[in-house]
Every structure is written in C-alpha cells, then in structure tokens.
N, C-alpha and C positions, 0 to 999 in steps of 0.2 A: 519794312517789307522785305523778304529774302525772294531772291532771283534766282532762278535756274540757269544755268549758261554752263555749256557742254563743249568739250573738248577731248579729243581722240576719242577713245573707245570707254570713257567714262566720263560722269557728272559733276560738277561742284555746287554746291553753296556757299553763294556770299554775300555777305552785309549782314548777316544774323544780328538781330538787335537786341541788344543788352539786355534790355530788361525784360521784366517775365510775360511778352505777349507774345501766347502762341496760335494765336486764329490770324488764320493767313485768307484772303478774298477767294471768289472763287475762282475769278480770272486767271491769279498766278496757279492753281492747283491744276484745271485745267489745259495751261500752257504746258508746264511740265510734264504732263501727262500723254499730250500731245504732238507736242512739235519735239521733245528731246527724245533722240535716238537710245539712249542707252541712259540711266538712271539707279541708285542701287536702295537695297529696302532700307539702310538705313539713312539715308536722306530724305526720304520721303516718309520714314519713321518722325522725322524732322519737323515735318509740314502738318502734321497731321492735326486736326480739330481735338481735343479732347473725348468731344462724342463718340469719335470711332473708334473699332475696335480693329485688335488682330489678335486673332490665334496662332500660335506658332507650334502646332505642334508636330509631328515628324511625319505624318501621313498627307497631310492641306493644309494649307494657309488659306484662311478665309479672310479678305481683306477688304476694307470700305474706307471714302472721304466723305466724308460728310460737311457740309458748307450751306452757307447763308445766300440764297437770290436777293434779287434786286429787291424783290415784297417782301424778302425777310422767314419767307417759307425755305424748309430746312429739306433741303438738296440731297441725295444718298448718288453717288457713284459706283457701280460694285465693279469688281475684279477680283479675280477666281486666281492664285497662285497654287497648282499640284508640285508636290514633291513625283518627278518622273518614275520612280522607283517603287513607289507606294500602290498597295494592291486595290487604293481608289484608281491611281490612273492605268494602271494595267486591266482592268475593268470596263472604265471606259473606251479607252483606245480597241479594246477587242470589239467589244459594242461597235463602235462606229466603223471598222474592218467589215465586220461581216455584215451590214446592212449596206455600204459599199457595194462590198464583192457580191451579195446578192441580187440590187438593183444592176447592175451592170450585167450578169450573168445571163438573168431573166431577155436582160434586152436583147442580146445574140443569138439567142435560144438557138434557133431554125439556122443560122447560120453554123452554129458549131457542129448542128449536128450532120448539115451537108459535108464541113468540112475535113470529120472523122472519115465518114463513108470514102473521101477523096484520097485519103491519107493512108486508109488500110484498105485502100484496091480492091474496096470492094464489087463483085462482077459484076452487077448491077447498074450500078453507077459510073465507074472506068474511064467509059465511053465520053463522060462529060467532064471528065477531068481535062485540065491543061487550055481552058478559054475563059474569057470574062464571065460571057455569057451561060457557063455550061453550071453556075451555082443556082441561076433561074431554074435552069431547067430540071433540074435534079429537084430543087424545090416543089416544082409543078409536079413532076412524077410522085412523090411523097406524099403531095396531096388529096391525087388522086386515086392514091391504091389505101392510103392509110387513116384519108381526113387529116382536117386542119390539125387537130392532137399529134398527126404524127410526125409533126414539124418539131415537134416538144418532145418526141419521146428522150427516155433520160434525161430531163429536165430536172425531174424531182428530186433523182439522185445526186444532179448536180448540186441542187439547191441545198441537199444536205450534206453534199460537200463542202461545196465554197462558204457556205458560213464561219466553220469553225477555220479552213484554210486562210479563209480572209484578216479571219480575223487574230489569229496566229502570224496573219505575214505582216500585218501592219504592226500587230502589238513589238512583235521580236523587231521591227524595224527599230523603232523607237527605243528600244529598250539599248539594240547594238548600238547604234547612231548616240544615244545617253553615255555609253562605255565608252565609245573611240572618240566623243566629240560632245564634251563636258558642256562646253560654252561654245557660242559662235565663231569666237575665235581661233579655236581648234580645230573647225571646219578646211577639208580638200574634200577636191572631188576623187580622190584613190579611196578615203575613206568613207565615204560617201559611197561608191561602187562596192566596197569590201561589206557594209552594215545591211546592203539590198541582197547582197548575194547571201549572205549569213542568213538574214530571213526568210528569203528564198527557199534556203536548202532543210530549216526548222519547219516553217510550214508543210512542205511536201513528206516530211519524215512520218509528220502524223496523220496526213488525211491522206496518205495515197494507196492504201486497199480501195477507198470510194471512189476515186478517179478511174482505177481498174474499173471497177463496175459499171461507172455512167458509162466510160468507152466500148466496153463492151456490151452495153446499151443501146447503144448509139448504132452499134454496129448489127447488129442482129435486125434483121428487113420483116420481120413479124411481131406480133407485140409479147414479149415476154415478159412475166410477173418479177418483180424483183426481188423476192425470196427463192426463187427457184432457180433463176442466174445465181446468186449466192451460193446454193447449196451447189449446182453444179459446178462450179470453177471451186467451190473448195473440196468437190472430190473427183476433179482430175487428177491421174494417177500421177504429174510429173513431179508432182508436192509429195511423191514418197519415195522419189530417188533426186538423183543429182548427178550431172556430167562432172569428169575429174574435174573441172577449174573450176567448178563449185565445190568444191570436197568443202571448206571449212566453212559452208555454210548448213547450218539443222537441217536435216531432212524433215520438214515441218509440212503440212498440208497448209499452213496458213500461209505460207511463200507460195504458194497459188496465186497467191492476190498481191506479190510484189514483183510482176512479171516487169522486167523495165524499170525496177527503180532505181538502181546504178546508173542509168542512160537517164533517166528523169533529173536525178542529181544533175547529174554532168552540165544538162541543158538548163537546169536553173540557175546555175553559179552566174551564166552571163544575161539571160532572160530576165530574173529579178535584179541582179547588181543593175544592169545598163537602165532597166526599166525605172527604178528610186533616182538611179542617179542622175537620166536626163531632168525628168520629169523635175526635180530639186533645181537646179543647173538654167534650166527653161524659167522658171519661177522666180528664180534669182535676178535672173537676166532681167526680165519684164520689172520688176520692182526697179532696179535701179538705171533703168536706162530707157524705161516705156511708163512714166508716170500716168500715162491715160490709160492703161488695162486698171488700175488701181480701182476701188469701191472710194468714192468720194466722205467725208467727216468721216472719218473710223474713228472709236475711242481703243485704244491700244492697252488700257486701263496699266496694271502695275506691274513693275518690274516683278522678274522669277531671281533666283537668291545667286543667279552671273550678273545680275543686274541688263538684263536683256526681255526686250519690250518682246510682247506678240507680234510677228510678222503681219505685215497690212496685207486684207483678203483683196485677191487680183477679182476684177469679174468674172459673169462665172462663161461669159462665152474667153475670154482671157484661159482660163484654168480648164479650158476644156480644150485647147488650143495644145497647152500642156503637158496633158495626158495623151492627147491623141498623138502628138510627136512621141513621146517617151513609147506609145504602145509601137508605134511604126518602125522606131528603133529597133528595139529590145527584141519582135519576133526577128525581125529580118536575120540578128546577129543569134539566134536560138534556133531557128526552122528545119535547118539539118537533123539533129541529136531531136527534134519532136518529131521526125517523120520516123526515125527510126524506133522510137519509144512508141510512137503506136502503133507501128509493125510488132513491135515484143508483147504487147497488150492484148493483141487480138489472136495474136500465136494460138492460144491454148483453145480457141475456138475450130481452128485449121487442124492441130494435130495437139490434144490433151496429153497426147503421153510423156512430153521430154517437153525442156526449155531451151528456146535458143537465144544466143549469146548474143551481146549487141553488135561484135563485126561482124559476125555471120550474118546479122540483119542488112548490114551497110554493107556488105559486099553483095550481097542477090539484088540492093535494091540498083548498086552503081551495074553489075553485070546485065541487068535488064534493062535501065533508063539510062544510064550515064551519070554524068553530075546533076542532070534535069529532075531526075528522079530523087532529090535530095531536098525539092522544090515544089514540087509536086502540091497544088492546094495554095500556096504565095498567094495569089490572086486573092480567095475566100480568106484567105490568113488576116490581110490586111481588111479586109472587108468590115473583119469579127474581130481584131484584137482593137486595130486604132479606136473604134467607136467604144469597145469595151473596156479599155484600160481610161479611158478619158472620165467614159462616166465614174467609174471605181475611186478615181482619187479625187473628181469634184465632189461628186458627195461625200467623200471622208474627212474633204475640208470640212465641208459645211457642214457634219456631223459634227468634229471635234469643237465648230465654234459652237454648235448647242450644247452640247455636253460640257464646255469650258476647259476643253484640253489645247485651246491652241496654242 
C-alpha cells in the first residue's frame, strides 16, 4: 500500500510496491487528498485506478479518482484543474466578477445614490451633509418627491456598468496575480497590492464613460432618460477644445465622457491594490491561525500543475467579515482623489463649456471646507462600500467554487 507523507512545501511517495498492483483503497486516496497540504499531478498520476481518466490538454484538465466502497460500488471523486491563462478560465472568472459586482451593487443602490448627491454639493441636499443621520434623511426626501424608484435612479446604468467593470477587475486580478505570483510560493503582500492595483486601473480604463453617466445620473434631481444624458454630455462644447495642459490630448467630443479619468486612475491605484490585498491577507490570516471560520470536511480535490491544493472555503459570515474590513480600508485610504473625481464628473453639468483640472477641483474644495471637505460623505462611504465590497467578493468565492475555478 503506498502512503502520502508530506514535507515542506511538497509530497512524497513511499513504499511503492514492486509488483504491478496499482489499485490503491479508498481510504488512502482520500487521505491524500485531504489532509496533505501540497501534493503534485504526478504522484497522484501514481495513485490512480486504471478507470480514471485525465486529459491534459493545454486549456483544462479534467481529472477523476475513481475507487471501490465498502459494498464494492464504484466511487467517482471529481476535481476540476484550469490552466489560469486559458480562455475557459478567463471566461469563467469574468462570469463570476460580474455577478459579484452586480449582486453587491444592486444591494447599496439608495445608498450610493445619497452618497453622489453628498459628494457633488449638490444644493439640495448640502444641508444634510456632514452627520450620521443626514443619509436617512436625504433618503426620506428622495422618497418623497421621486418615489421609492428614486432611491434607484441610475441603478440601471450602474448595472451596466459594473458588470463588465466587475468583471474585468476580478478576471485582470487573476490574470496579474498568475504573472507576478506563479505559485503560492511566490506570494508578498507588495505583490499582491501591485496585481489589485493593476486591475483596478484595467477595469476603470474600460467602463468609465458609464460611470460618468450613472454619476451624472445620480446627480440630476428629476428623472432624465438615459439616452438623452448621453447625447447631452457628448455634445458639450468642452469636447471640442481643450485648456493648454491638455494640448496633447484629441480634441474629441468623446472625452466628454472621460471627465476625471486621470483623478479616477489616481484613486484606483490604492482603492483596488489595498482593497485585493487586505481582503487576501484577512483570508490568509483566518485560515491559518482561526481554524473555526473554516467550512468543516471540504474535499480540496486535486493538485493544479505548482502542486497546490484549492484554498479551504472560510464561512461565509467569516468571508464576509473579509470583505467588509478590506472595503473599510481601501475607501478610507481612496476617499480624497473620489470626492474630487466627482467634483470633475459633474463639472460639465455646472458649466459645459471647459474642463476643469483635478487641483483646481482640490483646491476650491480645501478653500471652501478645509481638509473636511476631502471627507465629505466618509459617513455614507462606509455605510455603502463595507457592506458592498463584502458582499462582491463572498459571492465571487462562492461563484468560482460553482463554476470550478477555485
């Protein structure tokens, strides 16, 4: 009978027996599968029944053990090994981002959109800026001049936002995170911060004309159509000139719709880095030092070709614990460069004709409020992000274990 027994950061076999039997019980299959940390395909190429199979081909491994019960009925274990680079798991992985980022999104709806109104001064509202209480109340007023809808308005646009954002920011995670960090081994947390921020800054690249929109959705106090916001903001006249420190950028009308995206970047680099990174870091921690967040009998099924098992699922009040620090982080360290970036957003609604720059934003907002005014909304921020980033990456666990990417 050949035993599993592990040492550092890889597996052995030993006792292999001589002669040519190679059905191993199901007990030892299971052990190894189980309880040994780290194991590689071809040891357990080793183990395997005759009846099973694997494909090896360059896009999935599809792999199975197959074994004998106690009554002699024949057993099938499956485990799913992706090649990370293959356009099955970049598929997957987007899937399970944007149904993430859309469950999560839907959930703050009313909150995010208080928290715009708070964030681009708008006169309306103003008044209840700067208190716990004042996102109730602002809530109440929305409801009562616009109906419950109007707690959602720019929802929709959200939704067709964050889908593809979601799902762009998780896939490019995975993909950086794959580039700088092959094997677990190769894991820091600097690189871990560097593969959050990278995704960060690819996601936003491509969906943020729609972010313009929802925000300026959000911000408009009567109900406007969303082809009709479209057509306005892209023919505001400031998309057909440009102040000198823009010279080397197109005088394009389509730069309408990237009011703020410099200052967007800016605030992503530490918003999405710090955001992967706790949330990773938090996870980490719990695994190896809080065995009671863990989901009890996991099957971890087969090593990936570092010889590295799937990470064991935390529960999911555990993994929600996770996110919610990670989100609580990431705005606090972001919130300045986002209050400014929606000052630049809503600009073209104040005055269509010019663009203004992001110090000129940050200095009218410090000459009027101080450093407070760089904070403006914290209150609602945390309100809307912790609950929102938690739910976003519990369900993108519990997505990629349906989907078999974990």
């Amino acid at each position: 009978m050949a035993t599993l027994s592990s040492t550092g950061s890889g597996s052995t076999l030993s006792k292999l027996p001589s002669s040519g039997h190679h059905n191993i019980g199901a007990s030892s299959i299971q052990q190894g599968l189980v309880s040994s940390p780290v194991s590689t395909e071809r040891e357990l190429g080793n183990q395997k029944d005759p009846g099973s199979r694997s494909t090896g081909n360059k896009d999935s491994t599809e792999s199975a053990v197959r074994h004998e019960s106690k009554d002699g009925t024949k057993q099938r274990s499956p485990a799913t090994i992706r090649e990370t680079k293959s356009l099955d798991y970049v598929i997957r992985s987007m899937i399970a981002g944007g149904v993430a980022g859309t469950a999560a999104k839907t959930a703050i709806a009313p909150l995010d959109r208080v928290k715009i109104l708070f964030q681009a001064s708008n006169p309306h509202f103003e008044k209840y800026a700067g208190t716990w209480t004042g996102v109730f109340k602002a809530a109440r007023d929305i409801q009562r001049t616009s109906g419950f809808q109007g707690l959602f308005q720019g929802n929709s646009a959200t939704i067709l936002r964050i889908f593809p954002y979601a799902a762009i920011k998780f896939m490019a995670y995975e993909q950086y995170r794959n580039l700088l960090m092959p094997t677990r081994r190769d894991e820091t947390p600097y690189k871990k911060l560097v593969a959050g921020s990278m995704a960060g800054v690819t996601s936003v690249f491509f969906t943020y004309p729609m972010d313009l929109i929802r925000v300026r959705l959000a911000y408009e106090t009567k109900a406007t159509p969303y082809t009709a916001l479209v057509r306005k903001i892209y023919n505001e006249p400031a998309g057909r000139h440009h102040p000198a420190h823009m010279s080397w950028f197109p005088a394009l009308r389509i730069s309408n719709f990237y009011r703020g995206f410099l200052c967007s970047v800016a605030g992503m680099i530490p918003y999405a880095g710090v955001s992967f990174f706790t949330h990773d870091v938090a996870q980490e921690f719990c695994r190896e030092h809080l065995p009671w967040t863990l989901k009890a009998n996991q099957n971890r099924g087969l090593p990936d070709k570092n010889g590295d098992y799937a990470r064991p699922e935390l529960r999911t009040w555990a993994e929600l614990a996770c996110g919610g620090l990670a989100g609580a982080i990431s705005q606090t360290s972001a919130y300045p460069l986002e209050v400014v970036r929606r000052r630049m957003q809503v600009a073209g609604a104040l005055d269509p004709g010019k663009f203004v720059g992001m110090w000129e934003i940050a200095k009218q907002i410090y000459v009027g409020k101080g450093v407070r005014g760089f904070f403006v909304g914290l209150s609602i921020g945390y309100l809307k992000v912790t609950p929102m980033v938690a739910i976003s990456f519990t369900v993108y666990e519990r997505m990629k274990t349906l989907l078999e990417i974990n």
